[in-house]
PDB file of N, H, CA, C and O in Angstrom:
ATOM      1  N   UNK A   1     -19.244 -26.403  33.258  1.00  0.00           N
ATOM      2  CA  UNK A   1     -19.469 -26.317  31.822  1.00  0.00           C
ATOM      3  C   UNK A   1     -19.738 -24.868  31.410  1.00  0.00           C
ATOM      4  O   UNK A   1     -19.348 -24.422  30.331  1.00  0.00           O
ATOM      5  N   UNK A   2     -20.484 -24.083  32.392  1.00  0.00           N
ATOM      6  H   UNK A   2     -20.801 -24.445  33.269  1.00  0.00           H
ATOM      7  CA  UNK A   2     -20.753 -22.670  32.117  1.00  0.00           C
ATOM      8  C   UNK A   2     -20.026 -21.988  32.076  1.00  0.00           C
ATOM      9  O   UNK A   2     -19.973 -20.969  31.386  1.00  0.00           O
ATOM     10  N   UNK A   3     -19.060 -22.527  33.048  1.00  0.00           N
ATOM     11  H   UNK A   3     -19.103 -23.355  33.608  1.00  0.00           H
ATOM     12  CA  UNK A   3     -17.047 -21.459  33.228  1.00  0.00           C
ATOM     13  C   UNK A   3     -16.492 -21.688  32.201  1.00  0.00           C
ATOM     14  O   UNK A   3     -16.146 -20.700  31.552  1.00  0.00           O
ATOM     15  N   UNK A   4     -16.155 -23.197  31.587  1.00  0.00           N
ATOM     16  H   UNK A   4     -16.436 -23.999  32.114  1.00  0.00           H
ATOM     17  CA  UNK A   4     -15.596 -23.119  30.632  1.00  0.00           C
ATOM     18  C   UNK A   4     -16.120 -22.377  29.083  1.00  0.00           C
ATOM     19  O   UNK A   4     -15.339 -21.972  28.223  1.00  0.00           O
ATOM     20  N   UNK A   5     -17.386 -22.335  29.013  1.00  0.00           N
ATOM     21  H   UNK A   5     -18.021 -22.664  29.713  1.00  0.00           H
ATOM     22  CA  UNK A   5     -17.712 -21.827  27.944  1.00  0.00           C
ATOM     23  C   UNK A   5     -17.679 -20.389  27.660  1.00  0.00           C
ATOM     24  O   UNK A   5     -17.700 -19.778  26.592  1.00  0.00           O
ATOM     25  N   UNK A   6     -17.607 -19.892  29.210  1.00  0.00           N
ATOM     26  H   UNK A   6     -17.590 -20.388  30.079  1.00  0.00           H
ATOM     27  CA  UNK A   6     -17.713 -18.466  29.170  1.00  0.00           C
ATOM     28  C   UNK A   6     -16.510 -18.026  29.349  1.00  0.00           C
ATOM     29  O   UNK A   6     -16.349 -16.817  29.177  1.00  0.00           O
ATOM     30  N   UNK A   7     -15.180 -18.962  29.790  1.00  0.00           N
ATOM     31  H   UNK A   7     -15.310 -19.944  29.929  1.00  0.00           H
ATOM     32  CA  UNK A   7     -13.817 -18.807  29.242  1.00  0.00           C
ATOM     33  C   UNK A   7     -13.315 -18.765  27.535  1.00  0.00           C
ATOM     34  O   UNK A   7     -12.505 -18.096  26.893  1.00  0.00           O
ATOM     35  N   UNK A   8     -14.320 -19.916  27.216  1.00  0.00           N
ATOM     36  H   UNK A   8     -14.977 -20.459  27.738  1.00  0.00           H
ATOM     37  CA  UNK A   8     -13.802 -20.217  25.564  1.00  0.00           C
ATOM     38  C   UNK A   8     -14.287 -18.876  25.007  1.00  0.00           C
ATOM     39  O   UNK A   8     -13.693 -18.577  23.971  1.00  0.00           O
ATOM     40  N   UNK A   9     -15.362 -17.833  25.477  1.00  0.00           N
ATOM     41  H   UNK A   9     -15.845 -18.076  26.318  1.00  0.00           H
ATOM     42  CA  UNK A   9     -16.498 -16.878  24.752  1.00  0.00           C
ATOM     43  C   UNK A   9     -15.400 -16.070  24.724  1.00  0.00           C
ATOM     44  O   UNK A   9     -15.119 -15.433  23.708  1.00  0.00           O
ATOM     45  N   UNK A  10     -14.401 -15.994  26.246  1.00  0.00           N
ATOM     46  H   UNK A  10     -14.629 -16.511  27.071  1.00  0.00           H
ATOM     47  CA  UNK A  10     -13.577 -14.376  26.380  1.00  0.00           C
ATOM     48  C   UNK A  10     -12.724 -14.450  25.811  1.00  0.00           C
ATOM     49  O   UNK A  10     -12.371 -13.413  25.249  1.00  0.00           O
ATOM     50  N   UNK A  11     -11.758 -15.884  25.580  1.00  0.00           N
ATOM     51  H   UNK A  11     -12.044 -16.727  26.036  1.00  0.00           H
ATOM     52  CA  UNK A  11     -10.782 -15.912  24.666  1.00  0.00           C
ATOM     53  C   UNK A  11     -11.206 -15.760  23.147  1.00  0.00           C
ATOM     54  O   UNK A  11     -10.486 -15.124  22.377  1.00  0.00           O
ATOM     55  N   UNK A  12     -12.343 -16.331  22.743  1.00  0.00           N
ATOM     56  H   UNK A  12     -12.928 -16.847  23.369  1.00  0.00           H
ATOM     57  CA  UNK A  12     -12.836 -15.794  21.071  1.00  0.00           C
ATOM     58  C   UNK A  12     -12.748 -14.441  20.717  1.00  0.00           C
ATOM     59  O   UNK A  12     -12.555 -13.954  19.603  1.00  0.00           O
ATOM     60  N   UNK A  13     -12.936 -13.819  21.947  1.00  0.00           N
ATOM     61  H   UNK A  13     -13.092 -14.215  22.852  1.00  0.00           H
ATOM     62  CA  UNK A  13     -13.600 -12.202  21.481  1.00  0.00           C
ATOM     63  C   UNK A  13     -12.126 -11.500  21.781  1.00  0.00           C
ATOM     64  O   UNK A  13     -11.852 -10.478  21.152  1.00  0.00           O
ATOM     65  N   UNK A  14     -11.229 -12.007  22.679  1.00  0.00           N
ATOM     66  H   UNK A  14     -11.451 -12.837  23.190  1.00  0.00           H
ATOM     67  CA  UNK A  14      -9.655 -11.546  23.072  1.00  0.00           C
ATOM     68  C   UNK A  14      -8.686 -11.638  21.438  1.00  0.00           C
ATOM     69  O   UNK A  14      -8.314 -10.807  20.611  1.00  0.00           O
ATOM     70  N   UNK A  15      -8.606 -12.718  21.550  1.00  0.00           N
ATOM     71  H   UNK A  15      -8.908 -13.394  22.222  1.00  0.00           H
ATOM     72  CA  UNK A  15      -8.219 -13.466  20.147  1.00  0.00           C
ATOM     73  C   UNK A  15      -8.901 -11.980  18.489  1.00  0.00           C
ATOM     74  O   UNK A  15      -8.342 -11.226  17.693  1.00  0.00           O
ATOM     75  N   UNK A  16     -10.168 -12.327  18.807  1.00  0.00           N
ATOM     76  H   UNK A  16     -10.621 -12.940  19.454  1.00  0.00           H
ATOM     77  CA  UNK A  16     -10.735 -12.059  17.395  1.00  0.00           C
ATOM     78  C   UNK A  16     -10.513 -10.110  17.653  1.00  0.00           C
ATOM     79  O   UNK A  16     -10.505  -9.441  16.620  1.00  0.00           O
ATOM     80  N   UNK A  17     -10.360  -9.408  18.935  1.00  0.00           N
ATOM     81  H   UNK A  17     -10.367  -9.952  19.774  1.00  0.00           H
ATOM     82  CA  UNK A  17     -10.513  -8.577  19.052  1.00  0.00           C
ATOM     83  C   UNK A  17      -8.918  -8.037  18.073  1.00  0.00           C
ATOM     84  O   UNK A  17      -8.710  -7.285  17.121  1.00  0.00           O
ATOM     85  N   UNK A  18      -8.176  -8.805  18.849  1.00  0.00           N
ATOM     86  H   UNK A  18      -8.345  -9.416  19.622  1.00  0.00           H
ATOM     87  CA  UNK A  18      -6.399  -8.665  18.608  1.00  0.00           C
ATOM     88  C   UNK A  18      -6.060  -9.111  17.088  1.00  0.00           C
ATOM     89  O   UNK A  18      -5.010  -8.817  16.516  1.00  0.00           O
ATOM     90  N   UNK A  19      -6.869  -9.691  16.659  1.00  0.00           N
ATOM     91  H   UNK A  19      -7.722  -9.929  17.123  1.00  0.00           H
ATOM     92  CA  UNK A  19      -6.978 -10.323  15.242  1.00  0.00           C
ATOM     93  C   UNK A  19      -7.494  -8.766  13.949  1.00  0.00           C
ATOM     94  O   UNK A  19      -7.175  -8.546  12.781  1.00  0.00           O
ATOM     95  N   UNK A  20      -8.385  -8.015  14.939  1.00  0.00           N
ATOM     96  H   UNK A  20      -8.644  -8.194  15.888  1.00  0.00           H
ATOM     97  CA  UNK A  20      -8.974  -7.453  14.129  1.00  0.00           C
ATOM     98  C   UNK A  20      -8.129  -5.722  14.204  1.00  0.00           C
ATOM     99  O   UNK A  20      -8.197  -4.860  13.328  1.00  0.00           O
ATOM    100  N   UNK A  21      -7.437  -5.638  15.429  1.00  0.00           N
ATOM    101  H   UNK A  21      -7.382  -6.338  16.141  1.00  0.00           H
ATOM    102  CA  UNK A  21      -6.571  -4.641  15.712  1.00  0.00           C
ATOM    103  C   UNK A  21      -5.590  -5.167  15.002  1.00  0.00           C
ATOM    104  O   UNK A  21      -5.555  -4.506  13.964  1.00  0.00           O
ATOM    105  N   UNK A  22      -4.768  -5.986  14.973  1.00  0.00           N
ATOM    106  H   UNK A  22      -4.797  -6.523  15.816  1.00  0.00           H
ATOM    107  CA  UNK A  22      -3.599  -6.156  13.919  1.00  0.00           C
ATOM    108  C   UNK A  22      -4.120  -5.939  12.976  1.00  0.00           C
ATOM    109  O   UNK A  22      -3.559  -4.922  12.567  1.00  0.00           O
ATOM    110  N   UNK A  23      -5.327  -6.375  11.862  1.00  0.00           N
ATOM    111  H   UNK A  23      -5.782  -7.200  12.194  1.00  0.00           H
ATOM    112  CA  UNK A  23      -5.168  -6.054  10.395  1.00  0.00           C
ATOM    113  C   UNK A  23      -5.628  -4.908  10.070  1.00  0.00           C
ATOM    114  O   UNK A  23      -5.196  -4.384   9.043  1.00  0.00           O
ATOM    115  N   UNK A  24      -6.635  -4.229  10.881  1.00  0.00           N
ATOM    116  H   UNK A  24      -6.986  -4.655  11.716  1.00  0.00           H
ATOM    117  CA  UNK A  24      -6.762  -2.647  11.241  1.00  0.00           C
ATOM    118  C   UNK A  24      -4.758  -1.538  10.989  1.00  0.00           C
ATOM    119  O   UNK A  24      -4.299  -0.867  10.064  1.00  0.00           O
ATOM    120  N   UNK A  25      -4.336  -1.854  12.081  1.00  0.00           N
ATOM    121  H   UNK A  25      -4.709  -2.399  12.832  1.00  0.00           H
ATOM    122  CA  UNK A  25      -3.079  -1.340  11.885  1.00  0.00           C
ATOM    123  C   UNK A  25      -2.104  -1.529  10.577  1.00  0.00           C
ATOM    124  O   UNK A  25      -1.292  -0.741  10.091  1.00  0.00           O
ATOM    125  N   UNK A  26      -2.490  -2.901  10.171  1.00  0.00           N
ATOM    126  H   UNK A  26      -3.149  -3.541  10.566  1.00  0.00           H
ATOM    127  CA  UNK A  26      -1.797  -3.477   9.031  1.00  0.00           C
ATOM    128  C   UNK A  26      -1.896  -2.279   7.693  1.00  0.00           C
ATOM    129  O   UNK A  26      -1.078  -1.708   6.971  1.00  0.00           O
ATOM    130  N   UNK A  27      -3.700  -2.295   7.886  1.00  0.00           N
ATOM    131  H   UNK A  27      -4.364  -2.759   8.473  1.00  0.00           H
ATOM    132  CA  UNK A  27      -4.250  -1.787   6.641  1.00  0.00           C
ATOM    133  C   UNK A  27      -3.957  -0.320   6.509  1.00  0.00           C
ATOM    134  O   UNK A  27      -4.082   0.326   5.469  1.00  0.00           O
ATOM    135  N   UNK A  28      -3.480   0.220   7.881  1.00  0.00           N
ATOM    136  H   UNK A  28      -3.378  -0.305   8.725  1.00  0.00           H
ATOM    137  CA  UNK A  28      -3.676   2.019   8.000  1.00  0.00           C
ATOM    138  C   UNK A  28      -1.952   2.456   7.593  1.00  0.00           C
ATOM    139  O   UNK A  28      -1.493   3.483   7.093  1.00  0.00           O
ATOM    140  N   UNK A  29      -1.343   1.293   8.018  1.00  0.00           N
ATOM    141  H   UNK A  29      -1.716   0.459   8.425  1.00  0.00           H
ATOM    142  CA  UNK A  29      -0.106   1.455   7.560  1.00  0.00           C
ATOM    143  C   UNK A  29       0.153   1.445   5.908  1.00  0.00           C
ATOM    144  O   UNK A  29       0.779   2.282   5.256  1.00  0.00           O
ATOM    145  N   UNK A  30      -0.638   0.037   5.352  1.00  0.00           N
ATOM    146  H   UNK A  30      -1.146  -0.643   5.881  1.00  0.00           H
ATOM    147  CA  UNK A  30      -0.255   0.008   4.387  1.00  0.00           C
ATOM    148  C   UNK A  30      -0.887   1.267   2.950  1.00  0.00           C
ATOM    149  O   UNK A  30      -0.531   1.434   1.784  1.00  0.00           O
ATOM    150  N   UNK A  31      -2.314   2.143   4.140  1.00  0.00           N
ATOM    151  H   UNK A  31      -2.603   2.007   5.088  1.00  0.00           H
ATOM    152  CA  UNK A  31      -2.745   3.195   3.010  1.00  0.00           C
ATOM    153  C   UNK A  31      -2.156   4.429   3.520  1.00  0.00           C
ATOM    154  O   UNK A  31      -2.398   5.427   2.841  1.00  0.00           O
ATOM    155  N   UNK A  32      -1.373   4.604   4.657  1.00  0.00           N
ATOM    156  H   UNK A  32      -1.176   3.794   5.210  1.00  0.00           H
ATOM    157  CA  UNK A  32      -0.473   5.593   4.438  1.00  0.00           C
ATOM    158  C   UNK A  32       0.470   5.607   3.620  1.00  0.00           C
ATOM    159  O   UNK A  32       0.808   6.619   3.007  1.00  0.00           O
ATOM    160  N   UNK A  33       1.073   4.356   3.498  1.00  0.00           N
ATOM    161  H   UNK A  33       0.798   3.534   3.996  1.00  0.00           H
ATOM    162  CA  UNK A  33       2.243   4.037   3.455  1.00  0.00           C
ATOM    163  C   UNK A  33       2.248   4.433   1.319  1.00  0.00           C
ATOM    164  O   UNK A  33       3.037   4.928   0.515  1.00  0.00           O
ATOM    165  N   UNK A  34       1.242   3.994   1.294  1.00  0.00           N
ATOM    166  H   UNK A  34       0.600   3.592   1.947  1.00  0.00           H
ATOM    167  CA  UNK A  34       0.821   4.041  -0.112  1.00  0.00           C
ATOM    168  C   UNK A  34       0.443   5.485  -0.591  1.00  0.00           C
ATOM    169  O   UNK A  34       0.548   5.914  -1.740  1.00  0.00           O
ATOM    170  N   UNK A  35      -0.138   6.325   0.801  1.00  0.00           N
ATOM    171  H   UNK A  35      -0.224   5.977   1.734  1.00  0.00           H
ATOM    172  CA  UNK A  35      -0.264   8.414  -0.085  1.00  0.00           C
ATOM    173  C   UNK A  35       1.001   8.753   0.259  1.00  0.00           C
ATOM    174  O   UNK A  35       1.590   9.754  -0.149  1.00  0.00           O
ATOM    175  N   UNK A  36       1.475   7.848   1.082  1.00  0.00           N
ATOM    176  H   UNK A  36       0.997   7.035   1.413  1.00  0.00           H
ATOM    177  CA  UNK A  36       3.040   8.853   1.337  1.00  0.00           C
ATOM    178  C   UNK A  36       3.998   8.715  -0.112  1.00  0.00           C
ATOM    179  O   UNK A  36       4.575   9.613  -0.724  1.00  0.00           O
ATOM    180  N   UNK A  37       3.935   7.360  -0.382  1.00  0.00           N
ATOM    181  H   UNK A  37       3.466   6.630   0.115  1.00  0.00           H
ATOM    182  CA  UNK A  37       4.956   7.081  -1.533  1.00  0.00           C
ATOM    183  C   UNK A  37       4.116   7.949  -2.688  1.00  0.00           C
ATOM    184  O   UNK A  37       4.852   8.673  -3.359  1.00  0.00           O
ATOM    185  N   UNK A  38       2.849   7.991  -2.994  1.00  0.00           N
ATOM    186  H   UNK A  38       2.252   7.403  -2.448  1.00  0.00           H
ATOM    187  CA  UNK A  38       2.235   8.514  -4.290  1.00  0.00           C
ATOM    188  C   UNK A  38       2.375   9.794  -4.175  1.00  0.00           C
ATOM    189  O   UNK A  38       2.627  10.188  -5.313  1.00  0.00           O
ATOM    190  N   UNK A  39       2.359  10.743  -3.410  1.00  0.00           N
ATOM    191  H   UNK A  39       2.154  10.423  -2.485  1.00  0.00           H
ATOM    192  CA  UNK A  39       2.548  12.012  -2.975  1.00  0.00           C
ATOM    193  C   UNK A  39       4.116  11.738  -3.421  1.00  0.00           C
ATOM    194  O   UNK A  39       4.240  11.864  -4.639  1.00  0.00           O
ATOM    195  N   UNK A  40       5.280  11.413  -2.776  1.00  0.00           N
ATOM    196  H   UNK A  40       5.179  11.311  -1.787  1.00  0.00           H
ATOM    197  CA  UNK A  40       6.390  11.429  -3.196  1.00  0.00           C
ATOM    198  C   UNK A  40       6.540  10.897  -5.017  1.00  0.00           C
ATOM    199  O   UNK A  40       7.311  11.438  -5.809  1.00  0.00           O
ATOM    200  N   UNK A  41       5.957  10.180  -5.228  1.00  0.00           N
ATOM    201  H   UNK A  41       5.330   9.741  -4.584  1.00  0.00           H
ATOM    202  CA  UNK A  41       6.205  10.198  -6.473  1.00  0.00           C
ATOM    203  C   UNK A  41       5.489  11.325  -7.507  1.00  0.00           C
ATOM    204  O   UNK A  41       6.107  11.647  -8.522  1.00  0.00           O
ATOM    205  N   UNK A  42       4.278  11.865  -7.243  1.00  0.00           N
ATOM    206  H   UNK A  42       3.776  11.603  -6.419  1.00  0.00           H
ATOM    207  CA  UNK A  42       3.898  12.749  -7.821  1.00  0.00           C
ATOM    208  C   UNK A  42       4.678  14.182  -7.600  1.00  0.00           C
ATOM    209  O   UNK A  42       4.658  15.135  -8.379  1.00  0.00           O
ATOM    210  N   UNK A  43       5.192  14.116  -6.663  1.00  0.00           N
ATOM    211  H   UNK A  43       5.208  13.342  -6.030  1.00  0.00           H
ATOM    212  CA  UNK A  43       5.991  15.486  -6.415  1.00  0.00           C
ATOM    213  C   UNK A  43       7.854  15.201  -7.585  1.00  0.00           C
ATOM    214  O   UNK A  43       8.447  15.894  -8.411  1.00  0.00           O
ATOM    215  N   UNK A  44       7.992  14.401  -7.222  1.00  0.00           N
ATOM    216  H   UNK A  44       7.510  13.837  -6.551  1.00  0.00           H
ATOM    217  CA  UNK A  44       9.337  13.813  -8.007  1.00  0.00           C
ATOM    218  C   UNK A  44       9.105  13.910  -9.689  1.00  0.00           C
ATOM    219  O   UNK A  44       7.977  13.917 -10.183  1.00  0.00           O
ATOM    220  N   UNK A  45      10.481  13.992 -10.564  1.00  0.00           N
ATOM    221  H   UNK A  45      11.397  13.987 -10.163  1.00  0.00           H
ATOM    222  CA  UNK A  45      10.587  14.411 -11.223  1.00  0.00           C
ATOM    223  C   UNK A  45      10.002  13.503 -12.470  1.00  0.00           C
ATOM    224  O   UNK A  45       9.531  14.002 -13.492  1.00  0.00           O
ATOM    225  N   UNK A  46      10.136  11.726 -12.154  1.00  0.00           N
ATOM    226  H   UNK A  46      10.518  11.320 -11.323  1.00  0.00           H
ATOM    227  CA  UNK A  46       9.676  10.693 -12.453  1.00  0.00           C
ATOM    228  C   UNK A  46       8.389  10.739 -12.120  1.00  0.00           C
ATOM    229  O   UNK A  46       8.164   9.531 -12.044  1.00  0.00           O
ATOM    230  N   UNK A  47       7.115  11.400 -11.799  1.00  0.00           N
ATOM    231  H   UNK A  47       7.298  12.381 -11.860  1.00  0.00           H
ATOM    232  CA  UNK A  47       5.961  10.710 -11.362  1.00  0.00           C
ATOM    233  C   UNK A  47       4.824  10.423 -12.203  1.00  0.00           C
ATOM    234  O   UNK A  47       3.738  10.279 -11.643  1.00  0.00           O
ATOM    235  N   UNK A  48       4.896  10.318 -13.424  1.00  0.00           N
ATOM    236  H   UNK A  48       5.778  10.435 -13.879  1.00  0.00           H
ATOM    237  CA  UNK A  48       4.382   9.419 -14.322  1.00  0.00           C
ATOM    238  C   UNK A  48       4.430   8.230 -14.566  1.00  0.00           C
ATOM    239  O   UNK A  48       3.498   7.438 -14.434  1.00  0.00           O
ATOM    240  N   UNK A  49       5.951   7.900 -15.092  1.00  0.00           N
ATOM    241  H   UNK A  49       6.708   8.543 -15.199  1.00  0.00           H
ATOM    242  CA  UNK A  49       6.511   6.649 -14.813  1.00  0.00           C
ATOM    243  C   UNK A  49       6.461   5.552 -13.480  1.00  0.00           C
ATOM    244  O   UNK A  49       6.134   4.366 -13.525  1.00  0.00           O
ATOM    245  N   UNK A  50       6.982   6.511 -12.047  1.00  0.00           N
ATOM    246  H   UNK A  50       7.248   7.474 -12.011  1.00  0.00           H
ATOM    247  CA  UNK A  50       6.666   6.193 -11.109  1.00  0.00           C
ATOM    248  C   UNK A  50       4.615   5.746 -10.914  1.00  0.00           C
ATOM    249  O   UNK A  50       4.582   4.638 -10.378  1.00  0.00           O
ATOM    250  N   UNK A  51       3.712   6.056 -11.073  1.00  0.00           N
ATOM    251  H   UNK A  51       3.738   6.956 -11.508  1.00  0.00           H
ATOM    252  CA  UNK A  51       2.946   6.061 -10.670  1.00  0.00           C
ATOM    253  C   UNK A  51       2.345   4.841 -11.889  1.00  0.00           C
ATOM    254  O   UNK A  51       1.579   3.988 -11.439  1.00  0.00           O
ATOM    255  N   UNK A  52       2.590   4.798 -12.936  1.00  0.00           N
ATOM    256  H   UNK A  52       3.212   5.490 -13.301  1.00  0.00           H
ATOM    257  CA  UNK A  52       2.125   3.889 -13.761  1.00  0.00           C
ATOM    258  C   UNK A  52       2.949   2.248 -13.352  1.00  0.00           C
ATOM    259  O   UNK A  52       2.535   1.159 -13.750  1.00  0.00           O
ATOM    260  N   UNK A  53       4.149   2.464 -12.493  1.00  0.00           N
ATOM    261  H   UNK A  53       4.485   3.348 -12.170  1.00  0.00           H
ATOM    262  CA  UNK A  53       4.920   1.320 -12.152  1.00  0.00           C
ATOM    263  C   UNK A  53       3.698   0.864 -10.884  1.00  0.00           C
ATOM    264  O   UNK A  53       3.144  -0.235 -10.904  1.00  0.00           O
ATOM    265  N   UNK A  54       3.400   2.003  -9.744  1.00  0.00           N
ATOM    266  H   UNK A  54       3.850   2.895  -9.728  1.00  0.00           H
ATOM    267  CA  UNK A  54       2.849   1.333  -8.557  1.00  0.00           C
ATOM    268  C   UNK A  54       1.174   0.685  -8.888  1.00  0.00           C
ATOM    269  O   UNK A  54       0.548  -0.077  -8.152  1.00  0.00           O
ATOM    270  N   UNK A  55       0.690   1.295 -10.298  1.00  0.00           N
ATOM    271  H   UNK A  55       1.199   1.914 -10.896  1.00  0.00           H
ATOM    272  CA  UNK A  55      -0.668   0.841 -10.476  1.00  0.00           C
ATOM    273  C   UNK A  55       0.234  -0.488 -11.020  1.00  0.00           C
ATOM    274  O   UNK A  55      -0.234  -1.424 -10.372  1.00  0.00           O
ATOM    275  N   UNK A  56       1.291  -1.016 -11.888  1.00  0.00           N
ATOM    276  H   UNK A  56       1.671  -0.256 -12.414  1.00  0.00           H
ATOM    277  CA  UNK A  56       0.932  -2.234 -12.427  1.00  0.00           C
ATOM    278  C   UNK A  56       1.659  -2.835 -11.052  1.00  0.00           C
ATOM    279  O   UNK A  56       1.704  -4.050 -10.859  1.00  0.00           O
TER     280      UNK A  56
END
């Protein structure tokens, strides 16, 4: 009963570890991903327009 629980403990923390590294990566992507485009749109000739499109 002690093995199994202390199997179920390593898979929670395996699981929740890999759970928390994917949305980590998710999130770093998606706020680069977001100064890269705002930087490109503020540099571009549109970046008013552009930038009032990505806030709505």
């Amino acid at each position: 009963m002690v093995v199994d629980f202390r199997k179920a403990s390593v898979a929670e923390t395996v699981s929740g570890l890999s759970f928390f590294s994917c949305l980590f990566i998710i999130i770093g992507f998606g706020v680069f991903g977001v100064f890269i485009w705002r930087s490109y749109v503020w540099g571009g000739w549109s970046g008013r327009w552009g930038c009032r499109w990505l806030l709505l």
